[in-house]
ROFILUM-997569 format. One record per residue (C-alpha): residue in one letter; x, y, z; residue number from 1. Coordinates in Angstrom, 3 decimals. Layout:
N
   nuvo          X          Y          Z   gunu
      A          X          Y          Z    NUM
...
//
This chain:
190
   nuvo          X          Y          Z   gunu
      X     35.188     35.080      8.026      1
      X     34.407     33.037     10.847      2
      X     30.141     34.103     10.345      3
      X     30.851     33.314      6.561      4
      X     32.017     29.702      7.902      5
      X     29.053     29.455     10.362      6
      X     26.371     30.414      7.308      7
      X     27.872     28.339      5.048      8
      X     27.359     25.409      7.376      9
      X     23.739     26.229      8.109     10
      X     22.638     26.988      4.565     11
      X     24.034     23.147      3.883     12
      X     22.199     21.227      6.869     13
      X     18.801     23.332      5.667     14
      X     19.541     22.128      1.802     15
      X     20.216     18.892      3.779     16
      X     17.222     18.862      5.183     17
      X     14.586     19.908      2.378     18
      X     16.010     17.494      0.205     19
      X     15.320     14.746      2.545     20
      X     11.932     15.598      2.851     21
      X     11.376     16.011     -1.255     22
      X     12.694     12.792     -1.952     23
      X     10.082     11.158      1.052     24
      X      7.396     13.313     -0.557     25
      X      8.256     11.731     -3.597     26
      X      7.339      8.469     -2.888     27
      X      3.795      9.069     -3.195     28
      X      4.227     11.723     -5.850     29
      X      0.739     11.627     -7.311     30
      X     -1.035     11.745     -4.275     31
      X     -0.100     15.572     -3.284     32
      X     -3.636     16.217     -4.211     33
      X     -7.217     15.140     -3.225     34
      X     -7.432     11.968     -5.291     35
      X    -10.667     11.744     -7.156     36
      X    -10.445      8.003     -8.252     37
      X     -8.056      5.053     -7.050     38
      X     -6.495      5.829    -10.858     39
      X     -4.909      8.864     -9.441     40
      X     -2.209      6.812     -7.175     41
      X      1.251      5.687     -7.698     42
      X      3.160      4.234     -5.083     43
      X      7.131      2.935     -5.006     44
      X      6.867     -1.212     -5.753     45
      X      8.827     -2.856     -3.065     46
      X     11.308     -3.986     -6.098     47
      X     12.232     -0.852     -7.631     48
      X      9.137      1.507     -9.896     49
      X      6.534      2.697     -9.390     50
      X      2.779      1.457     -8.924     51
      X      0.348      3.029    -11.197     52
      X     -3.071      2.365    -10.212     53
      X     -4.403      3.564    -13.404     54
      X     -2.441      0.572    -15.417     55
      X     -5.309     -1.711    -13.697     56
      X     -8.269      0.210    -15.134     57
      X    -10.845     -3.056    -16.557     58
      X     -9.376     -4.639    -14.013     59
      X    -10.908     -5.211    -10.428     60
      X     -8.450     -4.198     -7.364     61
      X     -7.999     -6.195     -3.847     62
      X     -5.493     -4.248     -2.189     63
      X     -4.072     -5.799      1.164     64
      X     -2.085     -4.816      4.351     65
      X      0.791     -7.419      4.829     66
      X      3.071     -8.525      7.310     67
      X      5.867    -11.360      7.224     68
      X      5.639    -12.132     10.629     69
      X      1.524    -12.252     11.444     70
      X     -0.616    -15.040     12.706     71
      X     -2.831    -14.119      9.323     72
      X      0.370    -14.169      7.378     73
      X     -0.590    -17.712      5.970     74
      X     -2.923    -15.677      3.926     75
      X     -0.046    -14.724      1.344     76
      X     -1.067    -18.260      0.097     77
      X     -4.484    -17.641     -0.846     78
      X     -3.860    -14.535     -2.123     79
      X     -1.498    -16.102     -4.253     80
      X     -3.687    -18.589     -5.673     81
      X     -6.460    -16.118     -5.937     82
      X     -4.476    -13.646     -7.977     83
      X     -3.445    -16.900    -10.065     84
      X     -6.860    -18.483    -10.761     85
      X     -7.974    -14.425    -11.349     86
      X     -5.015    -12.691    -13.022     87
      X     -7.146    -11.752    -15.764     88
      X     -9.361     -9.646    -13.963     89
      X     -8.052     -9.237    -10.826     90
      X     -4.817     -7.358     -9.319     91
      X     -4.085     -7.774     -5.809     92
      X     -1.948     -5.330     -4.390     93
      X     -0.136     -5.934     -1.017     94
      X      1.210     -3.181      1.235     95
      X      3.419     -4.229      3.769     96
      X      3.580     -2.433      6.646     97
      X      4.543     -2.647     10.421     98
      X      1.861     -0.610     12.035     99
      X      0.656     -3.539     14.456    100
      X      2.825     -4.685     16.640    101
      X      5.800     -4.368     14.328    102
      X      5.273     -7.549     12.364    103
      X      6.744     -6.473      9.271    104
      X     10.585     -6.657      8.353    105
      X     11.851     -2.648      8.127    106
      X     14.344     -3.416      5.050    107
      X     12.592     -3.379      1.808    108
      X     14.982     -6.145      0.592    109
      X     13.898     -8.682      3.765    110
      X     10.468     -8.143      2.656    111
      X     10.690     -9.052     -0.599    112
      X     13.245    -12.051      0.035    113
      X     10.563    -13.651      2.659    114
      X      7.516    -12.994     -0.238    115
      X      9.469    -14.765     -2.989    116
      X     10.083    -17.692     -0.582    117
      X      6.886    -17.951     -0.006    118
      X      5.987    -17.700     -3.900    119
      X      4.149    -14.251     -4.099    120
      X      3.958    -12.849     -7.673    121
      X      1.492     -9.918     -6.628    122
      X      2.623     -6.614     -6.687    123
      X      4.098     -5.425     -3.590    124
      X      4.468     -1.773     -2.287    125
      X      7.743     -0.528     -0.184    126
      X      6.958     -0.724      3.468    127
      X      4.256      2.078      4.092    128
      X      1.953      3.200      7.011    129
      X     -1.866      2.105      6.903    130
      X     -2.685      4.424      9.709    131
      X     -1.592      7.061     11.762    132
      X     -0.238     10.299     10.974    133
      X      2.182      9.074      8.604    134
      X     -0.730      6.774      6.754    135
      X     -0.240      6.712      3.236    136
      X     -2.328      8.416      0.833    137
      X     -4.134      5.658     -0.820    138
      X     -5.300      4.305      2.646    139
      X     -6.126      7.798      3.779    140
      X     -8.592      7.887      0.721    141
      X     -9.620      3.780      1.393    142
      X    -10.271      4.540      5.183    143
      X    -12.466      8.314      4.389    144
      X    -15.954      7.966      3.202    145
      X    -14.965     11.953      2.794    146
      X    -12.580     11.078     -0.113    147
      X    -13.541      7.790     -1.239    148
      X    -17.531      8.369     -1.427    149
      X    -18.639      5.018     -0.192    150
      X    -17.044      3.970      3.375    151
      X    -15.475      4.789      6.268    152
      X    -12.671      1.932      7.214    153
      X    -10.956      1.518     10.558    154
      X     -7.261     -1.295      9.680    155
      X     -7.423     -3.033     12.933    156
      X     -4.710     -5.361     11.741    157
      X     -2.652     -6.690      9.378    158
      X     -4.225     -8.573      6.416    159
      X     -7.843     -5.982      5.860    160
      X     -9.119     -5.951      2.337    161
      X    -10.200     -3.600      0.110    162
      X    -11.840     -4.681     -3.135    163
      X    -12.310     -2.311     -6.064    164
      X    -14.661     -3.147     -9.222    165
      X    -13.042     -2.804    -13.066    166
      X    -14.647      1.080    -13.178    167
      X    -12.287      1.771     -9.824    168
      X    -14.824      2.170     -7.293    169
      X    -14.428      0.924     -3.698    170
      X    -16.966     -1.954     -3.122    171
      X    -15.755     -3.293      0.481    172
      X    -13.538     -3.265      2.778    173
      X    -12.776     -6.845      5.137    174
      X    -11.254     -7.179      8.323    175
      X     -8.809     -9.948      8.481    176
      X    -10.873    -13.063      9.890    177
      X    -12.066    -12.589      6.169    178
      X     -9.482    -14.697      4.079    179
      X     -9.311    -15.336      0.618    180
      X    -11.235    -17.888     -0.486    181
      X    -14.561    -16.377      2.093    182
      X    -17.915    -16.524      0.126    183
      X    -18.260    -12.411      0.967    184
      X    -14.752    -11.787     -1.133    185
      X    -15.425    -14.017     -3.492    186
      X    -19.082    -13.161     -4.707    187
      X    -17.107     -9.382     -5.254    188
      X    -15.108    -11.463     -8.389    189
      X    -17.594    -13.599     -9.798    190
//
């Protein structure tokens, strides 16, 4: 009886266990496999969803590294009125994420309150990794000339930028001294 007991009690920490890793796998269900195309990602929005990177196909992509709490955070605003004065052929995609010197809130719900006070409409992604052994897929393939085809990327901070063109190829990538309204970001849109 008392091995019974003792099995029972492993079998439900190792159930435990694998389910907590399937439901972390599944926040980047569609990226399991070697993406081919920026089309082939989904990612959890910071308010509940999912992502889906091929509902922006026509459309060109800036995709964006955020943080709340950043000396580039200022940026937010020109994103903002970039995706405003663009929205009909632009998406701009911000993924927040803590990676440099932990300048990003860790609740999901802090982040978004501290966007919508600042008046960001954008879509936002849950709190992710842009580097690192826990990176997220979709900056795994931005960062790898070996999935991507064009570049190799290094994030050296919050606020880099990667703009896509309306067929979903990867054009450039932009460290963050490049801000919204720069002449080499701009000339990508027009």
């Amino acid at each position: 009886m008392k091995y019974l007991i003792i099995a029972s009690i492993i079998l439900v920490v190792c159930t435990s266990a694998i389910n907590k890793t399937n439901n972390k796998c599944m926040n980047d269900v569609a990226n399991t496999t070697v993406a081919k195309s920026i089309y082939d990602f989904k990612i959890k929005s910071l308010t509940g969803g999912m992502i889906d990177f091929s509902q922006f196909k026509g459309k060109k992509i800036l995709i964006v590294n955020t943080a709340s709490m950043c000396g580039f955070t200022p940026q937010y605003k020109g994103l903002e009125e970039l995706y405003q004065s663009h929205k009909d052929k632009l998406v701009i995609v911000g993924f927040p994420s803590a990676d440099f010197a932990n300048q990003e809130y860790h609740q999901d719900v802090e982040i978004d309150s501290f966007c919508k006070a600042k008046n960001v409409t954008f879509p936002l992604t849950t709190r992710v990794d842009v580097k690192g052994d826990n990176i997220t897929p979709i900056y795994k393939y931005l960062c790898n000339k070996s999935e991507n085809g064009v570049l190799d990327a290094t994030i050296s901070w919050n606020f880099n930028k990667f703009i896509i063109d309306e067929n979903g190829n990867l054009l450039a990538h932009f460290d963050s001294e490049v801000k919204p309204d720069s002449p080499e970001l701009l000339k990508y849109l027009n």
